[in-house]
C-alpha positions as CSV (number, residue, x, y, z in Angstrom):
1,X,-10.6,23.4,-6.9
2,X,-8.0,23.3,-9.3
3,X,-7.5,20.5,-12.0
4,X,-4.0,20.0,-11.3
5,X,-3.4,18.1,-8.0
6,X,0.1,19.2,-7.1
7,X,-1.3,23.3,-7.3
8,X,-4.1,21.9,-5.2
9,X,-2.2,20.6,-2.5
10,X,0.1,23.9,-2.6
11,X,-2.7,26.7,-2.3
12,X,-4.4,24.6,0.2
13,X,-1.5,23.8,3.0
14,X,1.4,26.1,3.1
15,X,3.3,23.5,5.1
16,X,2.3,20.4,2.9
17,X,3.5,22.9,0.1
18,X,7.5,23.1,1.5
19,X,7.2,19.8,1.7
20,X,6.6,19.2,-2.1
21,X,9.1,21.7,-3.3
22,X,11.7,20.0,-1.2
23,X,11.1,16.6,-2.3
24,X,10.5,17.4,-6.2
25,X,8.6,16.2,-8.8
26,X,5.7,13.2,-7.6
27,X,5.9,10.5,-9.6
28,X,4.1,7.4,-8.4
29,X,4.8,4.1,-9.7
30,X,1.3,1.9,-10.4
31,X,1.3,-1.4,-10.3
32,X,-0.8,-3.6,-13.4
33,X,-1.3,-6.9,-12.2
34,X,-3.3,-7.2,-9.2
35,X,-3.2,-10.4,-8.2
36,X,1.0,-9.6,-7.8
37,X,0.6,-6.6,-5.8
38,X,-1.6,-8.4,-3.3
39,X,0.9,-11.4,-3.7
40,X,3.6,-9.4,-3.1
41,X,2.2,-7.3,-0.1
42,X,1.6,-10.7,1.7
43,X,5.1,-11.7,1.3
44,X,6.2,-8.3,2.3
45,X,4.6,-8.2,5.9
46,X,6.8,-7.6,8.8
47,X,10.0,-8.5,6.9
48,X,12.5,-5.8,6.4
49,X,13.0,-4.4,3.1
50,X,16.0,-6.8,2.3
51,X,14.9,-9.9,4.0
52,X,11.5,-9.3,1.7
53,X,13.3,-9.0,-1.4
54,X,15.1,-12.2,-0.9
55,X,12.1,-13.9,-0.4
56,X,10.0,-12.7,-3.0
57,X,13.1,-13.4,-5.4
58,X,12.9,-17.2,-4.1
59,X,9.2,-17.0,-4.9
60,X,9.2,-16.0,-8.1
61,X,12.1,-18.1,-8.9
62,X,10.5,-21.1,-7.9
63,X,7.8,-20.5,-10.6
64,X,10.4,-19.8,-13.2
65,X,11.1,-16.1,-12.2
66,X,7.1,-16.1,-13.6
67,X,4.0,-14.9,-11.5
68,X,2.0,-18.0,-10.7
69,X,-1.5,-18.4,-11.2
70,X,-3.7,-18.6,-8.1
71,X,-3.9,-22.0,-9.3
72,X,-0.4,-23.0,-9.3
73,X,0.0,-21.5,-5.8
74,X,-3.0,-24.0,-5.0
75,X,-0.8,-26.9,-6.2
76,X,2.2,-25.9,-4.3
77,X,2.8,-28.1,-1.7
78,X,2.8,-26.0,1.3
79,X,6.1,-27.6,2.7
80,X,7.9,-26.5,-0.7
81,X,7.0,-23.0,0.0
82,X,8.1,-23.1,3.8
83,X,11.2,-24.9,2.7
84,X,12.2,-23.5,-0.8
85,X,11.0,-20.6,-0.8
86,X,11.3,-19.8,3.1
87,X,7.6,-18.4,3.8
88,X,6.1,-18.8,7.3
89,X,3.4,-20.9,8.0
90,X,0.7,-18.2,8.3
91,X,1.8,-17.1,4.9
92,X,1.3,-20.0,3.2
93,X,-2.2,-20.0,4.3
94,X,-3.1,-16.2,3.4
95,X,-1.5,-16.7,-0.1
96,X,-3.6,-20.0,-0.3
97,X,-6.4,-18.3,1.1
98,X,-6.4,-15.3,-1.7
99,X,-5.2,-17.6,-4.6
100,X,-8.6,-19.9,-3.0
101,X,-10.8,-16.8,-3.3
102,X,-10.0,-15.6,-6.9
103,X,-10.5,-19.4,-8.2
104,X,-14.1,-20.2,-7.2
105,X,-14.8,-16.2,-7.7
106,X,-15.5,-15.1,-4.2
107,X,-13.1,-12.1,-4.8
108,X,-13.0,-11.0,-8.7
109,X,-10.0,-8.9,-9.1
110,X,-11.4,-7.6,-12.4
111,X,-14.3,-6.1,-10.7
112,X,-12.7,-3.8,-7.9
113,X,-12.2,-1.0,-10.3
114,X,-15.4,-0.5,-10.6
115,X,-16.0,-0.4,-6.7
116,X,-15.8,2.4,-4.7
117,X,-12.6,2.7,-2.1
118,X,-15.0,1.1,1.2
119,X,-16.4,-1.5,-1.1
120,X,-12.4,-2.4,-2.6
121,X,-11.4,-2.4,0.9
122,X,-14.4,-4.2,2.4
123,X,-13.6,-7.0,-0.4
124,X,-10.2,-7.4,0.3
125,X,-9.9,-7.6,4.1
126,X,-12.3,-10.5,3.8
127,X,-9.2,-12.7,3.1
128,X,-6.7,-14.1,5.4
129,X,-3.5,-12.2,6.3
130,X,-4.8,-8.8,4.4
131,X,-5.9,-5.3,6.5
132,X,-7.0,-2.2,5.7
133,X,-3.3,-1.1,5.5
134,X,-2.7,-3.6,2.8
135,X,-6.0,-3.0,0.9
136,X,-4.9,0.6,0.9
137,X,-1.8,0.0,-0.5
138,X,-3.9,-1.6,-3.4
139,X,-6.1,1.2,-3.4
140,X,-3.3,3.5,-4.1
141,X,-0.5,2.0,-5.9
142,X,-2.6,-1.0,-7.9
143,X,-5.9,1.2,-8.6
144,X,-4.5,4.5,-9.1
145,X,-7.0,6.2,-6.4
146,X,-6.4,9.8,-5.6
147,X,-7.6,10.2,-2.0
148,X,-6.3,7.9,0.0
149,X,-5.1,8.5,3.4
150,X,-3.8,5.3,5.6
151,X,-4.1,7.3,9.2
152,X,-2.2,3.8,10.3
153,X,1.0,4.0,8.2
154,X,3.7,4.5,10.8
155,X,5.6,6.5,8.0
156,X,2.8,9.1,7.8
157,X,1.9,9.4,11.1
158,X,5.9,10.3,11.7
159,X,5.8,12.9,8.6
160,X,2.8,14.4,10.0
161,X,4.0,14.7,13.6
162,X,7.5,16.2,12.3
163,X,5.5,18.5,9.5
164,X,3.0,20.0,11.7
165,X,5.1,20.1,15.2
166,X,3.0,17.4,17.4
167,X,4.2,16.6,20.7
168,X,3.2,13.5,19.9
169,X,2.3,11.2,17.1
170,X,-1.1,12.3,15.3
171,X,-4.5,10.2,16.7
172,X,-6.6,9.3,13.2
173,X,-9.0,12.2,13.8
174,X,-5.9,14.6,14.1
175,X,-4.9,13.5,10.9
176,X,-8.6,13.1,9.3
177,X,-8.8,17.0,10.3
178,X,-5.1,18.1,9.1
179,X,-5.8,16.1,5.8
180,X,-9.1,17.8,4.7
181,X,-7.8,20.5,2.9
182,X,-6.0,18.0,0.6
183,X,-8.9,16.3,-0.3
184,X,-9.3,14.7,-3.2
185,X,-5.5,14.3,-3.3
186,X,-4.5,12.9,-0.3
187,X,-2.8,9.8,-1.8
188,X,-0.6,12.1,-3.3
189,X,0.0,14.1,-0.6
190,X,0.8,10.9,1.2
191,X,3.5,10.0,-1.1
192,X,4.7,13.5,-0.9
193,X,4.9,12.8,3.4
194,X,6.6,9.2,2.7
195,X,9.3,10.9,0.7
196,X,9.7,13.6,2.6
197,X,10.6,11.2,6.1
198,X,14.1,11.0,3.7
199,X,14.7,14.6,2.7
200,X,14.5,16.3,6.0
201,X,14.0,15.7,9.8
202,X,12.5,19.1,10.2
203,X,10.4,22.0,8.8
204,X,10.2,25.2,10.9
C-alpha cells in the first residue's frame, strides 16, 4: 500500500484516478472546534446553502459574532432563537439537547478522538436532531479520519452513479464493493467525488 493517499487511490481505480486529475489538487479544510461544527451542522439541515448562511450569521451574531458555550445556548430563551435568530422549533431542541449533553458530560467532545469511527458515531447519534450522516461529517471534516464513506450522501451516490455508468443510483452494498479498493482513503476519495459533481457530468 502506498504511503501517499492520492497514489493510492490512482493505482487502485483507474476511473476514481480521472477523476482526481480533473479536479486537481485535494485539499480538505478541518474544522478545530467541535462543538461548532456540530453546532453548525444542526443549523445547516435541510436549509439551502444561502438560507443556512443567513441563519448561522444571525446565530453567531446574537452571541456577539462569538461561538457560545453550551451553556449560554442553555440560557437562551428558546423564543429568542425562534424569533431573532429564526431557528425552527425542532432546532432549538437538538441544539439544547447537545449543548444539555456536553454540560452534565454525557457526550465529552474531548474524548472522541480517541474513539474509534463506530464508537464517534455511536456517541453522537445519541443526541437529538444528529444521524449518521451528520456524525460523519464530524468524522471527516472535525476529526480528520481517512476512511470514511457516507453510502447516504446524495452527492456521492450521484458521483458514483455518473463515474461508474449505473443505470441507477448505487444501493450501499454497490458502493461498499466499488469503494474497497480505496480503502483506507475513502474520505478522500469522497471529497475527490463531491468535487468532481462540479467539474464534469460525464466520464467515458
Amino acid at each position: 500500500m502506498s504511503a501517499d493517499p492520492i497514489k493510492h487511490l490512482s493505482e487502485a481505480d483507474p476511473r476514481l484516478a480521472r477523476v482526481i486529475n480533473t479536479v486537481g489538487k485535494y485539499s480538505m479544510k478541518r474544522r478545530t472546534n467541535a462543538f461548532q461544527s456540530l453546532v453548525e451542522s444542526i443549523v445547516y439541515q435541510q436549509l439551502a446553502g444561502a438560507a443556512a448562511e443567513v441563519i448561522y450569521g444571525r446565530f453567531i451574531k446574537y452571541y456577539n459574532d462569538l461561538i457560545p458555550t453550551p451553556i449560554q445556548i442553555l440560557s437562551t430563551p428558546d423564543i429568542e432563537l425562534k424569533t431573532r435568530v429564526g431557528l425552527s422549533g425542532k432546532k432549538v431542541e437538538y441544539l439544547k439537547d447537545l449543548s444539555s449533553k456536553i454540560e452534565d458530560r454525557r457526550l465529552g467532545l474531548d474524548t472522541l478522538s480517541t474513539m474509534t469511527d463506530e464508537e464517534v458515531v455511536d456517541q453522537l447519534i445519541q443526541v437529538k436532531g444528529i444521524g449518521r450522516w451528520t456524525a460523519e461529517m464530524f468524522l471527516i471534516f472535525c476529526l480528520g479520519r481517512t476512511d470514511v464513506l457516507p453510502v447516504t450522501d446524495l452527492g456521492v451516490k450521484k458521483a458514483i452513479k455518473t463515474i461508474y455508468l449505473l443505470p441507477e443510483p448505487p444501493k450501499p452494498s454497490e458502493m461498499l464493493a466499488i469503494s474497497q479498493p480505496w480503502k483506507p482513503y475513502r474520505s478522500i476519495a469522497t471529497w475527490y467525488l463531491w468535487k468532481s459533481l462540479s467539474k464534469f457530468k460525464s466520464i467515458g
